[in-house]
C-alpha positions as CSV (number, residue, x, y, z in Angstrom):
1,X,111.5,-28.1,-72.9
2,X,114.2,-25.6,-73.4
3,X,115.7,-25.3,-77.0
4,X,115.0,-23.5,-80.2
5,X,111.7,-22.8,-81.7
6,X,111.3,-23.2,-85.3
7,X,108.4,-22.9,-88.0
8,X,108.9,-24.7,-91.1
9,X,109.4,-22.6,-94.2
10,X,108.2,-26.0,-96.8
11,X,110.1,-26.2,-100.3
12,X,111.5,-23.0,-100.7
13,X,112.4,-21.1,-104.2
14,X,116.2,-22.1,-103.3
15,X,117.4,-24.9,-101.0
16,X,118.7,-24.1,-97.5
17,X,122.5,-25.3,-97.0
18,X,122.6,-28.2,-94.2
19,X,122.6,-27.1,-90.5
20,X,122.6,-29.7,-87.6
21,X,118.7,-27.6,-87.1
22,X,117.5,-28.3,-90.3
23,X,119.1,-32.1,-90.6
24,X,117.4,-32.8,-87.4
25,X,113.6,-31.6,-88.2
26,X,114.5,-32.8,-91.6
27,X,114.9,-36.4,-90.4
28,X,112.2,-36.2,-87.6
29,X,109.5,-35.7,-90.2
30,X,110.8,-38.1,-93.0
31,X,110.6,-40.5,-90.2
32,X,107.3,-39.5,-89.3
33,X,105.9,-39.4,-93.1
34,X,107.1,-43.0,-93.6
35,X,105.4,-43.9,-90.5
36,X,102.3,-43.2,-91.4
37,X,103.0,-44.6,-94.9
38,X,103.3,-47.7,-93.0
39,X,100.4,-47.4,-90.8
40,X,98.2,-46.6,-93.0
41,X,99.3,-49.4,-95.5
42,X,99.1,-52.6,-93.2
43,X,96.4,-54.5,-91.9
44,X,95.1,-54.7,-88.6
45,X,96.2,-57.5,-86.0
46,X,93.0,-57.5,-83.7
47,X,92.0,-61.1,-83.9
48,X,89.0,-60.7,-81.4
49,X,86.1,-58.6,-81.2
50,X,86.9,-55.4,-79.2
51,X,85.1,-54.4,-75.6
52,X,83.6,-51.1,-75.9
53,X,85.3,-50.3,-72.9
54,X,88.5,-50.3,-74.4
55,X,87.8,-48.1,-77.1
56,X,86.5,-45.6,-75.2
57,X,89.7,-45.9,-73.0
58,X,91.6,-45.0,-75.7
59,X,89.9,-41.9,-77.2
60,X,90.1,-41.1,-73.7
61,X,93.6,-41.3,-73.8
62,X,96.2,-38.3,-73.0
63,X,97.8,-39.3,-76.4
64,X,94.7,-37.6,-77.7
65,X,91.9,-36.0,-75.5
66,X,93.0,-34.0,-73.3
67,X,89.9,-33.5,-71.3
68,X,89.8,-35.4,-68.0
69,X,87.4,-38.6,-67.8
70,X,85.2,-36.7,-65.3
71,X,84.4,-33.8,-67.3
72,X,83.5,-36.5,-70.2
73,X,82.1,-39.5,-68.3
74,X,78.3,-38.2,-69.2
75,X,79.4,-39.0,-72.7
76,X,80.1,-42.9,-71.9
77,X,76.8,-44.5,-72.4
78,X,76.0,-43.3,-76.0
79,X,79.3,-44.0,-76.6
80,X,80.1,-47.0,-75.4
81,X,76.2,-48.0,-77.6
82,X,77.7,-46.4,-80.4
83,X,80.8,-48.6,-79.7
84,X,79.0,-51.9,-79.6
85,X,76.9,-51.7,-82.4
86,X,80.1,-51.1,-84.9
87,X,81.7,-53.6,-83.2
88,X,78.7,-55.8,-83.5
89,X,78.4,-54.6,-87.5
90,X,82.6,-55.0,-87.7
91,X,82.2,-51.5,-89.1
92,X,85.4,-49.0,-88.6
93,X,84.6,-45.9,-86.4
94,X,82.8,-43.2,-88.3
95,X,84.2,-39.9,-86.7
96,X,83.4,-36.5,-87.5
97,X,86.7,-34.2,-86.5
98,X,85.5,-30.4,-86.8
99,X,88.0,-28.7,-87.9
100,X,87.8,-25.5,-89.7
101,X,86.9,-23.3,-92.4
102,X,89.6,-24.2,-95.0
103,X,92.3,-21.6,-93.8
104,X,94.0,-20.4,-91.0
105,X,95.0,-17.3,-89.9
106,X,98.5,-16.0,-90.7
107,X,101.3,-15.9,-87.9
108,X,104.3,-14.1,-89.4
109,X,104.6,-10.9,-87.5
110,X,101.1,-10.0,-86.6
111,X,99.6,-9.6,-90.5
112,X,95.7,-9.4,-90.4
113,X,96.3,-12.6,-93.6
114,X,95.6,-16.4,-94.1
115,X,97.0,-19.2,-95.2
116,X,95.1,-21.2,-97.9
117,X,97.4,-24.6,-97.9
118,X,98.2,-27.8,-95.7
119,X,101.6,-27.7,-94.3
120,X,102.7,-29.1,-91.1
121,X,99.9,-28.6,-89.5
122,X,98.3,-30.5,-91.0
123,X,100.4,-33.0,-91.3
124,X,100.7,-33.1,-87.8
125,X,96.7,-33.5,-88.0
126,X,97.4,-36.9,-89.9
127,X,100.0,-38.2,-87.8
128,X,97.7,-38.1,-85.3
129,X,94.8,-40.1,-86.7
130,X,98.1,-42.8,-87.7
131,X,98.7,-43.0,-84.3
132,X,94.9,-43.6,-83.5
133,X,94.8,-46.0,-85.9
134,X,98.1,-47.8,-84.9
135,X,96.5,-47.9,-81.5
136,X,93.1,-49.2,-82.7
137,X,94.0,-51.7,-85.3
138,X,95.4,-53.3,-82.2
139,X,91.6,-54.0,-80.3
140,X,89.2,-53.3,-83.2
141,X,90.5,-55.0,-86.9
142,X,87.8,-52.8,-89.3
143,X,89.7,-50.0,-87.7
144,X,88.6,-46.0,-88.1
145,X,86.6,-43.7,-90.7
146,X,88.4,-40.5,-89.9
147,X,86.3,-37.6,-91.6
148,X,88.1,-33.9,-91.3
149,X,85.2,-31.7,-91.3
150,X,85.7,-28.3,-93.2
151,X,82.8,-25.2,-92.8
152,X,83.9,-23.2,-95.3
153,X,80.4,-22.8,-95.8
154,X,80.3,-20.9,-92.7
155,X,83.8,-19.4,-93.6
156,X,81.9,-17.9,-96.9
157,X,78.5,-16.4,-95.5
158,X,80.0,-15.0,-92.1
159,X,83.4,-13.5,-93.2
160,X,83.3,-13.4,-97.2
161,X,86.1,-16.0,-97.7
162,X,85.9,-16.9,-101.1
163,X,85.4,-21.0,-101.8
164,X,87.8,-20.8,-104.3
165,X,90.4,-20.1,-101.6
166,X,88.7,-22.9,-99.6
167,X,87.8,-25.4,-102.2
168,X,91.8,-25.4,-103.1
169,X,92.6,-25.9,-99.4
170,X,90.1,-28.7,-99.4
171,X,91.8,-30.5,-102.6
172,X,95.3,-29.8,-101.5
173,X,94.7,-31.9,-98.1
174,X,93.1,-34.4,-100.1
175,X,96.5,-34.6,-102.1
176,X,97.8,-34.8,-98.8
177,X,95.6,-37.6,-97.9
178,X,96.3,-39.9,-101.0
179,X,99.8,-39.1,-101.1
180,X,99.9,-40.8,-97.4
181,X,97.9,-43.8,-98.4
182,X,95.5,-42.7,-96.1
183,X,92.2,-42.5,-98.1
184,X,90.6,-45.9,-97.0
185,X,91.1,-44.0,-93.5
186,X,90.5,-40.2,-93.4
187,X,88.6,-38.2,-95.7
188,X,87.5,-34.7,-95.7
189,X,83.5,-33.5,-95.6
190,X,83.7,-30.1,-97.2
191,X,80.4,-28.0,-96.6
192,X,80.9,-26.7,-100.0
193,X,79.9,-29.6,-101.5
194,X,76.5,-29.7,-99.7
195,X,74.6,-26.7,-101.6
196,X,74.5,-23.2,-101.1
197,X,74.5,-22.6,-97.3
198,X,73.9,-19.3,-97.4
199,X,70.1,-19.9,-98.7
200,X,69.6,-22.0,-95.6
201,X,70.6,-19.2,-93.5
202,X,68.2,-16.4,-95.9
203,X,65.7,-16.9,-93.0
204,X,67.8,-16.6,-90.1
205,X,67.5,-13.7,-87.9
206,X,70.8,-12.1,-87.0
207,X,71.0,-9.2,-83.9
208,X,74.5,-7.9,-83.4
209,X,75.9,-9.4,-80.0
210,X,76.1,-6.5,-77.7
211,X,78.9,-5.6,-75.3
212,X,81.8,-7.3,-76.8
213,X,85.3,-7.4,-75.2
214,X,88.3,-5.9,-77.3
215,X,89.7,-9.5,-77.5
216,X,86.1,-11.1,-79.1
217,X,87.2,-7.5,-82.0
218,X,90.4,-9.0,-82.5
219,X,89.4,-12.7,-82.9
220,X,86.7,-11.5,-85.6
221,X,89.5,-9.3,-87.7
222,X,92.0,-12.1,-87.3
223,X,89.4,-14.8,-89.0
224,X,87.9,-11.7,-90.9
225,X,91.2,-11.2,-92.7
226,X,90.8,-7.3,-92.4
227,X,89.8,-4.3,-89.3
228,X,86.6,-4.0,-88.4
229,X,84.5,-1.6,-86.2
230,X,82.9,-3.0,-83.0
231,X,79.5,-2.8,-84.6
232,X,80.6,-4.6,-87.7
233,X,82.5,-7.1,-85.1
234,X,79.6,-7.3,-83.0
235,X,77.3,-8.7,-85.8
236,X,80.2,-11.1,-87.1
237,X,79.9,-13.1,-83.9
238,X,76.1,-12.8,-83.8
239,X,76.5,-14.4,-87.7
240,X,78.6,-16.6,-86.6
241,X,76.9,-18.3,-84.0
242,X,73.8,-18.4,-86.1
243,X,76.1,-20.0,-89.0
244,X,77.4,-22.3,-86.6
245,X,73.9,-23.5,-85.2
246,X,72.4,-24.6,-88.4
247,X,75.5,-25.7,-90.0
248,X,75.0,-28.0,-86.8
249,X,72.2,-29.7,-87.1
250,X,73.0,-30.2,-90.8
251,X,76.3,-32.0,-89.9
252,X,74.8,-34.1,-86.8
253,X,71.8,-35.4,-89.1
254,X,75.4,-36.3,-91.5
255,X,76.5,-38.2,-88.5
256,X,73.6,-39.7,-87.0
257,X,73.0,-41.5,-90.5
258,X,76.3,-42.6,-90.7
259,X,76.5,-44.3,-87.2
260,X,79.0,-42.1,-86.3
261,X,80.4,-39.3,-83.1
262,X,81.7,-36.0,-83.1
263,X,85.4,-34.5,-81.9
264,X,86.4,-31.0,-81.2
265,X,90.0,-30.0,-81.1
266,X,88.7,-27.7,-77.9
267,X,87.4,-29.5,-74.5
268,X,83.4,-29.2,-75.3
269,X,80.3,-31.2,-73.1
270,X,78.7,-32.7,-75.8
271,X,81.9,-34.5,-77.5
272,X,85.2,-36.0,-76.9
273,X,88.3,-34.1,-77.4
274,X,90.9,-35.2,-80.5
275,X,94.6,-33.6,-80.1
276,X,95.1,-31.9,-83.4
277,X,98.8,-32.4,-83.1
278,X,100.5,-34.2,-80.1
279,X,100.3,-32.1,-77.0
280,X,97.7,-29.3,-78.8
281,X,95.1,-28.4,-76.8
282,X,94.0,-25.3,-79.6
283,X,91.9,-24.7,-82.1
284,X,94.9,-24.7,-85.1
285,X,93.1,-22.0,-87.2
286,X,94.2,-19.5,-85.1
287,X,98.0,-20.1,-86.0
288,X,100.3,-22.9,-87.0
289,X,102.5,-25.9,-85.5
290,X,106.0,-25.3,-85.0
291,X,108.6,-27.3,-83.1
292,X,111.1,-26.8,-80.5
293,X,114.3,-28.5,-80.7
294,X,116.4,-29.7,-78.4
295,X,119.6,-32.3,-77.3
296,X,118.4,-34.1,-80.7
297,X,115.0,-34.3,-79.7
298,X,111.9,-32.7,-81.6
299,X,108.6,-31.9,-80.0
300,X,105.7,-30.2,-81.8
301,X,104.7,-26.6,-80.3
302,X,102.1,-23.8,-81.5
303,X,102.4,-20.5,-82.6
304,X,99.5,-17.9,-83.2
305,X,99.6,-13.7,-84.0
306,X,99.5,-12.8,-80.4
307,X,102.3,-15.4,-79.3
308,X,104.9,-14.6,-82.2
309,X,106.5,-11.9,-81.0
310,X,107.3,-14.1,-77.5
311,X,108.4,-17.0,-79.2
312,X,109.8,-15.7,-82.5
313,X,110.8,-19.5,-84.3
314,X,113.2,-19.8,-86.7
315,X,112.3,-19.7,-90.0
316,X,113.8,-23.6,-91.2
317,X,113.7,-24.2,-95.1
318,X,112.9,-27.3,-95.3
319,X,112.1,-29.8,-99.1
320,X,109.1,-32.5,-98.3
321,X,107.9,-34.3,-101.6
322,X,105.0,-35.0,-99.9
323,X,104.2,-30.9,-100.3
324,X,105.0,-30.9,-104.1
325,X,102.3,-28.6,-106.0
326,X,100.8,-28.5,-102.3
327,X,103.2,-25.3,-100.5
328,X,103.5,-22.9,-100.8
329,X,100.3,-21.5,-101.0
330,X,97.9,-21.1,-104.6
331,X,96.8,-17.6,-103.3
332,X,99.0,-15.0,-101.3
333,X,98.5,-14.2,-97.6
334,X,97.4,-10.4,-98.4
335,X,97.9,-8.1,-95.2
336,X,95.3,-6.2,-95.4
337,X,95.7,-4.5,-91.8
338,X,97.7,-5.0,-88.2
339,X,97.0,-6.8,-85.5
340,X,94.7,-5.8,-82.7
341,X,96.3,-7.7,-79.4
């Protein structure tokens, strides 16, 4: 889709005069805000009890997995159990969307910085689970339990990222949330919340992963939010991957007593896939949505540090209400070093 990419700059200091650009995206995401107003709002239609079948079906759906139904069809049986005893209970869906650690890493021109707020992202996230929703309210009347899963748990013991930083991400999308009329829907399971993770990893063995590549560095100092040395990136990932294993079981015990099923935003074997915008097919912490624009239509795109400089959007000032004490950001997106490609 040829056109002009452009990343949202969300109530600005000073209001951006019109442009046919800005009246466009502008318009597009009014339209899409009061859509999932309204989505969220009304009832569901289903009259009969669902078919497992078609449930799956439609998490299965290109709208939002984008793995193919071979590479998940091992999944089917527990799911389609899962399926029938909710259906049998009328209980919504309980799923468990991982997401992230509560911040994402900064795009603008390669800075080694986060960002600590929701913006359209994740509200791209949200529209999403509206359209799931719209979709499901259709075949299953109790409808969906969205939960957005946040490890900032992890976030904290592997790479230092304070929970303040994290905690005010978490209460900013659940802002977000409310403001949407969403929070009969979608909530958000932050780890912080849990207890002090890092005394459940104080027994945990960690070995520094040997033999990384130069691109594993970079990925560590991009979520790191500084450089790093191999050796010091070489035991990040080790951490990591520890971190990640007994945060886990902690969160599948969460979900096994609530009835419930995973999603990943990346294709994974022991889950379905969940788009975490239309089209994505990324993990969003490693950059931000932006859309391309063209003959009058919109279409969401993404942009991380190592793509910026080949797509360079257009910064587009844009005033959402919905953002209001939201974005910009509490805390500052500190550079703290460059970008290793």
């Amino acid at each position: 889709m040829p056109g002009v990419s452009v990343l949202p700059e969300l109530n600005p200091a000073e209001d951006a005069p019109p442009s046919p650009q800005r009246d466009l995206l502008q318009s597009w995401l009014d339209a899409r805000i009061a859509d999932m107003r309204a989505i969220f709002a009304r009832p569901a239609s289903a009259m009969t009890k669902a078919d497992p079948a078609a449930i799956l079906a439609l998490l299965q759906h290109h709208e939002f997995n984008y793995q193919s139904k071979g590479k998940t069809a091992h999944l089917a049986p527990d799911l389609l159990e899962t399926f029938g005893r909710l259906i049998a209970a009328d209980q919504p869906l309980p799923i468990y969307f991982l997401f992230h650690g509560g911040y994402r890493t900064n795009v603008r021109g390669g800075a080694l910085a986060h960002t600590f707020a929701p913006d359209q992202t994740e509200l791209m996230l949200l529209w999403q689970v509206a359209r799931l929703k719209a979709r499901l309210d259709l075949i299953h009347a109790p409808g969906l339990r969205f939960a957005i899963v946040i490890n900032n748990g992890v976030a904290f013991h592997t790479n230092a990222i304070p929970y303040e930083k994290t905690n005010a991400y978490v209460a900013h999308l659940r802002r977000m949330i409310e403001r949407l009329g969403a929070q009969d829907h979608v909530w958000v399971l932050n780890q912080a919340e849990l207890g002090d993770f890092s005394a459940h990893m104080a027994r945990v063995e960690v070995l520094p992963k040997p033999g990384i590549s130069e691109a594993e560095h970079g990925i560590v100092e991009r979520f790191l939010g500084r450089s790093c040395s191999v050796e010091e990136a070489s035991l990040k990932i080790a951490t990591y991957e520890r971190a990640e294993a007994v945060w886990g079981a902690e969160v599948r015990a969460i979900v096994a007593e609530a009835g419930g099923f995973f999603c990943r935003q990346i294709g994974h074997p022991a889950c379905l896939s969940f788009r975490p915008f239309p089209g994505g097919a990324i993990r969003v912490q490693n950059g931000a949505v932006t859309f391309r624009l063209a003959g009058g239509a919109v279409k969401p795109a993404f942009v991380t540090p190592l793509t910026w400089d080949r797509e360079m959007p257009q910064g587009l000032p844009l005033r959402l209400s919905l953002f209001d004490g939201i974005h910009p950001a509490p805390f500052p997106a500190e550079e703290k070093a460059r970008l290793r490609a």
